[in-house]
N, C-alpha and C positions, 0 to 999 in steps of 0.2 A: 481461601478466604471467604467469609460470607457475599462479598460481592460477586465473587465469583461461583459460586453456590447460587445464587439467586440467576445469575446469567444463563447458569445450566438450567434454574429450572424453569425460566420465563423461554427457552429453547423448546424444553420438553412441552410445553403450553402451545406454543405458535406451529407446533407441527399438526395442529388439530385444524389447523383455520385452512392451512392450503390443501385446493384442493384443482381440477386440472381445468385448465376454461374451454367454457363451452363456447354456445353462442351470443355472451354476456362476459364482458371484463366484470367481475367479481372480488373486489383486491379492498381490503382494509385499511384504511390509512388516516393514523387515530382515529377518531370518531365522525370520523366520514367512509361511506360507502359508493362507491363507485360502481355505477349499475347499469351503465347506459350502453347503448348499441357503440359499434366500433366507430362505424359515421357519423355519429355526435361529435367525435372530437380527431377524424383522419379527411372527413368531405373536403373540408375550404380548408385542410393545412397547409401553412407555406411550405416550402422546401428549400427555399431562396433566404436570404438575409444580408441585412447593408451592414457594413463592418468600418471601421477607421482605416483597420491595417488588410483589407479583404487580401488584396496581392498574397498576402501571403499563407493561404489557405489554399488547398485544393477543392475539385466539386464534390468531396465526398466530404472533405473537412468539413465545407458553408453546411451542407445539405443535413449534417448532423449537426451540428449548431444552429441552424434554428428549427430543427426538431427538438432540442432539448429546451431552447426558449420557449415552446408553447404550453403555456400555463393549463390548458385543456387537457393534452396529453397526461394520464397518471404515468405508465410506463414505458418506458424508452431506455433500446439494448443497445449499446454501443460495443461492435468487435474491432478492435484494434487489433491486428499482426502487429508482429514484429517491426518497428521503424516510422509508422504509419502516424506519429505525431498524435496518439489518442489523449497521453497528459497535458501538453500544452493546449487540446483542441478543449479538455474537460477546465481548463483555466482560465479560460474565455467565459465557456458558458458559465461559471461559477459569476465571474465576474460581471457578466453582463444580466445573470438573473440579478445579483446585489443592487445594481443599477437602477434596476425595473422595481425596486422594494422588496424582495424576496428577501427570507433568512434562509440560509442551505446548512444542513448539515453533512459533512466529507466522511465517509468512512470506508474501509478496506478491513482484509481480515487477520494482517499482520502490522506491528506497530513498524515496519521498514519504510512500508508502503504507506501508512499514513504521515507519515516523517518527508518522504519522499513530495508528496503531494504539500505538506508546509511549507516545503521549501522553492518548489514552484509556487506557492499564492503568497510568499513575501513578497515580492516583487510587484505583485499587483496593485499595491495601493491599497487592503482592505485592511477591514478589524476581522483580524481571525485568532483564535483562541485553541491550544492543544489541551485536552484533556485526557489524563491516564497517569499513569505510574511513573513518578517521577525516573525513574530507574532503568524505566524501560523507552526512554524517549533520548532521541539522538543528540549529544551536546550541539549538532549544527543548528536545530532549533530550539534550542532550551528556552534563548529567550524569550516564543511563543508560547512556551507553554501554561498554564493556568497557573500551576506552584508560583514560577517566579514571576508573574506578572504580579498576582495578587503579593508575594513578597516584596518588593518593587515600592507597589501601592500602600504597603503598610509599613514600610521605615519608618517614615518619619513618627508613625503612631508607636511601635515599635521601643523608637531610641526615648521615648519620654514616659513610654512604660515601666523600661528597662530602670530609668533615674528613680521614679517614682519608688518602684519599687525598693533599690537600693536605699533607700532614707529610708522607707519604714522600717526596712531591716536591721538598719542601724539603730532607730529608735526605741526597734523593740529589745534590742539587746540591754540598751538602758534602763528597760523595764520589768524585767526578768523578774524584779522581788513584788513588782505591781502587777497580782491576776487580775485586775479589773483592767488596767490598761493593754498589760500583755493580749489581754485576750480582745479587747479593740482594736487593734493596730493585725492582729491574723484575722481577724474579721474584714476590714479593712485589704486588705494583703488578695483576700480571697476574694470580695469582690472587685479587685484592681484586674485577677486573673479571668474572670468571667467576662470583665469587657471588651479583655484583647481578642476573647473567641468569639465575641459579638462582634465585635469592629472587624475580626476575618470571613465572620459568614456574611457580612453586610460587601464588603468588597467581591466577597466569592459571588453573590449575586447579582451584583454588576456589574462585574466582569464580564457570566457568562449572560444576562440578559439586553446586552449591551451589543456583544461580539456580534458580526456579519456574519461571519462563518467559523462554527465550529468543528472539528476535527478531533474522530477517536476511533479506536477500531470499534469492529460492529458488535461483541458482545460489550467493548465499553459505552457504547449507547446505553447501556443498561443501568448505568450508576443514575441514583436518585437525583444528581446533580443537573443532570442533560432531561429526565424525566418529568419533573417538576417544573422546566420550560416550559412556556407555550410551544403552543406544535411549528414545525418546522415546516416552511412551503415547499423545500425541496430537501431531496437525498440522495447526494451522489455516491454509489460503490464502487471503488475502483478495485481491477483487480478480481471482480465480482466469479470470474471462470476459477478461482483459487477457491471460493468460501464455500464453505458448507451451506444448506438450502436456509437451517434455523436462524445463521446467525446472523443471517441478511434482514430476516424476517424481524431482528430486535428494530434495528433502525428505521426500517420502512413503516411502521405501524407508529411509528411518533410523526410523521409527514403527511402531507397533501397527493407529493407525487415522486417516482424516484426515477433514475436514471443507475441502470447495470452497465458500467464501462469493465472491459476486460477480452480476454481468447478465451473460448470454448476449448481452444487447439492445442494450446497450450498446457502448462501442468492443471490438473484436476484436483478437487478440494482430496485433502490427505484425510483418511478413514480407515482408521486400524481396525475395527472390526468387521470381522467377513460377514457377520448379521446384518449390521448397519448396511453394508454395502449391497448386502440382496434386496435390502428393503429401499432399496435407491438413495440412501444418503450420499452415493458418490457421484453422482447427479444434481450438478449446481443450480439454482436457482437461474441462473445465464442462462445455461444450456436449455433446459427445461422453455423459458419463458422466448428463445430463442426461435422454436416451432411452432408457437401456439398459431392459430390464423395464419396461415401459411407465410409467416415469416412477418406478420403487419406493424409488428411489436419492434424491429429489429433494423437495423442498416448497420451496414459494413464500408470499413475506411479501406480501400482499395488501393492508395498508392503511399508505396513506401522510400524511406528517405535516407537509410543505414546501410545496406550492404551490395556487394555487386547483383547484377543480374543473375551471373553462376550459382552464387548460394541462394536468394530469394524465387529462382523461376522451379525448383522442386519442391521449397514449401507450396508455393503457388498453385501448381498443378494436383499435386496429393493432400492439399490439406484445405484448401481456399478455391478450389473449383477456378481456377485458373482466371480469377480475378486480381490478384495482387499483384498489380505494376510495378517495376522501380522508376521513379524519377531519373533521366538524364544526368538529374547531377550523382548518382553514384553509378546509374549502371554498370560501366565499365573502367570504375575506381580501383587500383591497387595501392597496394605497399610501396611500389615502386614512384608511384605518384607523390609521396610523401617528401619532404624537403632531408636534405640529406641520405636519403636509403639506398643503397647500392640496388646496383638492377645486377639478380641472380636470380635462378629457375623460380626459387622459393618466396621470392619477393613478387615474382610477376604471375604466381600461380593465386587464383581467390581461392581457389577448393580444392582440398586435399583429404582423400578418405583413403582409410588404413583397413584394412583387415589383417586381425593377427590372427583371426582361427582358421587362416586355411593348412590344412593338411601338409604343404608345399613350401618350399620360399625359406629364406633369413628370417624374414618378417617373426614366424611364428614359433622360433625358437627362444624358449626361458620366457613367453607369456602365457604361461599357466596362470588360470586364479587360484590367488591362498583363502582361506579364514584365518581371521586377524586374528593373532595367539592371545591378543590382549583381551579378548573376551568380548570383543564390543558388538560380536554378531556380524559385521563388516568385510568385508572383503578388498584385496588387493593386489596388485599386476604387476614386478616386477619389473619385466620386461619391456609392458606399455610404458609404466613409466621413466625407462631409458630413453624409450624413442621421442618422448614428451619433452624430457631435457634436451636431447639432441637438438630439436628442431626448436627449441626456445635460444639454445646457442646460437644456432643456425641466424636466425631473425636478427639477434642481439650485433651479430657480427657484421651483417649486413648493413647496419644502422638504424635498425628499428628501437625505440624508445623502450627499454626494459617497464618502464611503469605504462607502457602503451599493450602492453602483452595480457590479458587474462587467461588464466588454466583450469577449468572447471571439468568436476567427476561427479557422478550421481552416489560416489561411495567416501564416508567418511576416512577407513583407513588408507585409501588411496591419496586423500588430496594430504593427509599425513605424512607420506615415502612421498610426493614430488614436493612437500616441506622442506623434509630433510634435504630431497638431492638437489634443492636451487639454494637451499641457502649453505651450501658445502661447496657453490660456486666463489668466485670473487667478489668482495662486498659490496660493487657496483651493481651483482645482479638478482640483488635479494631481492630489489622491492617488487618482484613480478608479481601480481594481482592473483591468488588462488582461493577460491572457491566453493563450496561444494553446495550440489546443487540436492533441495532438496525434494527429490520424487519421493523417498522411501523415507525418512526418517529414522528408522532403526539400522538403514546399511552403514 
């Protein structure tokens, strides 16, 4: 689409402006420049901040929240791991910039995630506003979103339109042998229909210059509608270790200052071509801005709140420099802790790793990979996915909650065969949550 054409090439534009920092924060953000030494705005920062609900925040949580409060600050990297409470911590600070009279705009680089983050700031109390593709936005917040609010707002103009109309039409059918009337009355007719698109741009505008917080992904920043705003005081990216370097750079150049929430560690922005990717397009914006100044730009949420100690203390170690804590309250949580779950090996185990390519064993008989005949490029395991059903039984038997189960695969045709073979289960145990995750897009 032209919008989408124009997002490419306002992409292809902003790769010009970044460039690597020196000993000067150098960063555009609309028509302001940002030039100052780093202790202009890190000397006297807080690192502390008084909260309603503080209990319930760790020091790493407060210590990035009110790093993201300080209106000084242009940039601030926010690394969530896995469990470590970074959306509800980025909900606050939304929230308590709104407070302070800030406008922020929310963005991420897929419409899940921005959908995801709506539905954490319903709750909040604010005016926030979805803007995007009606089509491509989650019925759980539809009601957020621009379409149907400004539809909402324009019923009542709407249903008196709609009357309106219907009598001239009638009217004019009575007049069919009168061209002078006939042709007043489609005069008429036509400027009836120019008002209703007046009376929708006039709600579309304030709408969105009305809304506390706006929300879209980061090449929809791009539509004329978010443009022709005044500039934004803040822009939060969530998600920011997923996006590409350009398409952070749409959002950020309409603002004051922004804040990159997301893992470096995690999946990498997806870049199909091997060009791009020599040329470091696969190299986030996070990442990048992660190292500048030996880290000055950047804080890390250290304690995690989702899984046992056993699976979080390997992330930790290989991936987080052996900073990521668990909380007490899950360290040493199982399955078995759960109400109703029978205690067996498999309940009371958190971690379970498989190898089917050894040479040796049961294990790794009939899990060859195929390519998917069906042409999709894809690939598929036969035999993993026997062992995947088994130990989904396994759980299901035990008493773990069939909708409490997820089964995720980095390959398309895969998570298609453990389709087939859970829902050729009992109809009790179709609803198991599947998957596929996307590293590769083409597998």
């Amino acid at each position: 689409t032209r919008l989408n054409l124009y997002s490419k090439f306002r992409e292809m534009g902003v790769l010009k402006i970044w460039g690597e920092f020196r000993n000067v924060v150098l960063i555009k953000f609309g028509s302001l420049w940002w030039q100052n030494s780093l202790a202009d705005w890190t000397a006297e920062e807080k690192v502390d901040v008084q909260l309603p609900d503080q209990g319930v925040y760790d020091d790493s949580q407060l210590k990035a929240i009110a790093l993201g409060l300080n209106k000084k600050r242009p940039v601030l990297v926010i690394q969530g791991p896995p469990g470590t409470g970074k959306t509800g911590l980025l909900k606050e600070v939304i929230a308590l910039s709104v407070q302070r009279g800030e406008r922020v705009l929310v963005t991420a680089p897929t419409n899940a995630a921005v959908d995801n983050m709506v539905e954490k700031l319903s709750s909040a109390g604010l005016n926030i506003v979805r803007v995007g593709n009606p089509a491509r936005i989650s019925s759980s917040v539809a009601s957020k979103s621009l379409a149907e609010i400004v539809k909402f707002r324009l019923s009542d103009f709407v249903n008196e339109f709609e009357r309106k109309k219907a009598n001239l039409r009638r009217d004019l059918r009575y007049c069919l042998d009168d061209d002078s009337l006939a042709a007043g009355i489609r005069q008429l007719l036509k400027q009836l229909g120019k008002s209703l698109k007046k009376k929708e741009k006039e709600i579309v505008k304030e709408v969105l210059s009305t809304a506390e917080v706006i929300l879209c992904t980061n090449t929809g920043a791009a539509d004329p509608l978010i443009r022709r705003l005044d500039a934004f005081d803040l822009v939060v990216i969530d998600e920011a270790g997923q996006a590409i370097e350009p398409s952070c750079w749409i959002p950020i150049l309409q603002v004051k200052r922004c804040i990159l929430a997301g893992d470096r560690c995690q999946l990498a922005p997806v870049v199909l071509s091997k060009k791009a990717l020599d040329g470091g397009l696969g190299i986030s914006l996070m990442e990048r801005a992660s190292y500048l100044h030996d880290g000055i730009l950047a804080t890390k949420l250290t304690m995690q709140y989702r899984m046992n100690d056993a699976i979080a203390s390997w992330a930790s170690k290989e991936m987080y420099d052996e900073l990521l804590q668990s909380s007490p309250s899950v360290f040493s949580h199982l399955l078995v802790d759960s109400p109703f779950v029978k205690t067996t090996w498999i309940t009371s185990c958190p971690l379970l790793l498989l190898d089917t390519r050894m040479p040796y064993g049961s294990l790794s008989v009939g899990c060859e990979e195929h390519l998917d005949p069906a042409g999709t490029g894809s690939f598929y395991n036969e035999g993993e996915a026997d062992i995947v059903v088994q130990h989904v039984l396994s759980l299901i038997y035990a008493g773990v909650n069939p909708d409490e189960i997820a089964v995720q695969s980095p390959y398309v045709a895969q998570v298609q065969l453990l389709r087939e073979k859970l829902y050729d289960l009992p109809e009790a145990f179709v609803v198991v949550f599947l998957r596929h995750i996307t590293v590769f897009p083409w597998l």
